[in-house]
C-alpha positions as a printed Julia matrix, in Angstrom:
118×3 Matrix{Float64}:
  10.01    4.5    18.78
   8.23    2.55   16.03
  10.77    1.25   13.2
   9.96    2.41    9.4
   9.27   -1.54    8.9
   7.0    -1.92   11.93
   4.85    0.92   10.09
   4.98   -0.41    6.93
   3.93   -4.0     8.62
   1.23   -2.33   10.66
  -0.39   -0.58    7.12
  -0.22   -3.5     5.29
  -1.72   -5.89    8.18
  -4.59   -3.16    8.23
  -5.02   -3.31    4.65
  -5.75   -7.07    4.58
  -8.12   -6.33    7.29
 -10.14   -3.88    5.23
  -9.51   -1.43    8.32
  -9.42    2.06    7.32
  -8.7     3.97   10.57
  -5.56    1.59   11.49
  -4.88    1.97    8.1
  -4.73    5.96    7.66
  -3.32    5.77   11.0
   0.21    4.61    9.06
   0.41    7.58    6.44
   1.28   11.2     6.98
  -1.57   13.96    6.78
   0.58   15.12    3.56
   1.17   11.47    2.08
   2.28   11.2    -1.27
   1.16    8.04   -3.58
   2.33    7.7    -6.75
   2.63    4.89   -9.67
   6.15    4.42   -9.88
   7.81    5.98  -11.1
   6.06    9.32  -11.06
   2.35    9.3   -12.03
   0.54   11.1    -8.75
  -2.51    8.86   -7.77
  -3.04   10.65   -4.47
  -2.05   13.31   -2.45
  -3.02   13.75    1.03
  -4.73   11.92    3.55
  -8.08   12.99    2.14
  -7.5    11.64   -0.88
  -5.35    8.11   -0.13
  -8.27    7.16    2.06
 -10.46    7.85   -0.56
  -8.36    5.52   -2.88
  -8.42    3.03   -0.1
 -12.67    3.6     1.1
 -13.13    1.89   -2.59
 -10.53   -0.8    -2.39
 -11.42   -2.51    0.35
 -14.84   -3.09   -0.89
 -13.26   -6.07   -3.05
 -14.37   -9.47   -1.46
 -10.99  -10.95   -2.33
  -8.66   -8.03   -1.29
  -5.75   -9.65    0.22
  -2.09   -8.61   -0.04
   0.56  -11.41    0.44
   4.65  -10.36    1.53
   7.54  -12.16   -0.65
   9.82  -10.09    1.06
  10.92   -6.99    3.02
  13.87   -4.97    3.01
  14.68   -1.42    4.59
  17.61    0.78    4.38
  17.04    3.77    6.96
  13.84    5.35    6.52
  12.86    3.09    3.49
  10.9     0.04    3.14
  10.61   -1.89   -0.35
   8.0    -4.68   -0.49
   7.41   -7.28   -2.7
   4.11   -8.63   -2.72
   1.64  -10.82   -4.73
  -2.09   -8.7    -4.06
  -5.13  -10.34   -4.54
  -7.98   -8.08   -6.42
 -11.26   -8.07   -7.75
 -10.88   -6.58  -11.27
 -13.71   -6.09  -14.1
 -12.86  -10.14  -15.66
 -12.67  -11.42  -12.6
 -10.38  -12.75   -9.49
  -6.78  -12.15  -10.17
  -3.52  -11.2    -8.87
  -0.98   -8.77   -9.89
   2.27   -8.71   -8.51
   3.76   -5.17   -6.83
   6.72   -3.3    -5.66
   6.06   -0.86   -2.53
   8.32    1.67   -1.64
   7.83    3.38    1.32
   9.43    6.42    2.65
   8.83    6.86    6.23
   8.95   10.28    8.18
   8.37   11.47   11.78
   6.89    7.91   12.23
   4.44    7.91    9.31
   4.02    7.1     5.25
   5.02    9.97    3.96
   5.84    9.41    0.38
   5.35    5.87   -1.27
   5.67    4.48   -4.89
   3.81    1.71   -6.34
   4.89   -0.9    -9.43
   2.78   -3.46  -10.75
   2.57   -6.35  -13.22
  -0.44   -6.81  -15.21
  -2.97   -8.71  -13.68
  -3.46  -12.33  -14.3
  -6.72  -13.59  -13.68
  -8.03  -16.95  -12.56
């Protein structure tokens, strides 16, 4: 059986690859994505990929792990993420919380700095 950080691992090694299938491979049909803590961004498979479709046409895309820690089935990461925003290259630092259930993303929770560009 795949560990809740193995998945989270596995969707975040996909996202700096740009790869959409191994990437909506990792969350739940019924995902939920939210802004932390409550704003709903995306619900549903349909609509995360979506999200993600657009995203990974940035050239500079990259997400970079600080750390990881889980407690059962959730996974908190801190990351610095590299993005392509309207003024140009910049970074913007995030929390990740990921619930995991039945071996998939179900629910997750996003918080992020502003962006600092350059």
């Amino acid at each position: 059986m795949t560990s809740p950080t193995e998945i989270v691992a596995r969707q975040l090694d996909a996202y700096n690859a740009r790869d959409i299938e191994a990437f909506m491979a990792c969350w739940a049909a019924e995902a939920a994505y939210h802004a932390f803590p409550s704003e709903v961004l995306a619900t549903g498979a349909d609509a995360i990929r979506a999200r993600h479709l657009a995203r990974f046409q940035e050239p500079n895309l990259h997400g970079k792990l600080l750390h990881r820690l889980a407690v059962g089935n959730v996974v908190v990461d801190h990351e610095i993420v590299t993005r392509n925003f309207a003024d140009g290259v910049g970074t913007v630092e995030v929390v990740a919380i990921y619930e995991i259930d039945d071996g998939k993303i179900a629910k997750s929770w996003f918080k992020q700095s502003a962006p600092v560009i350059g």
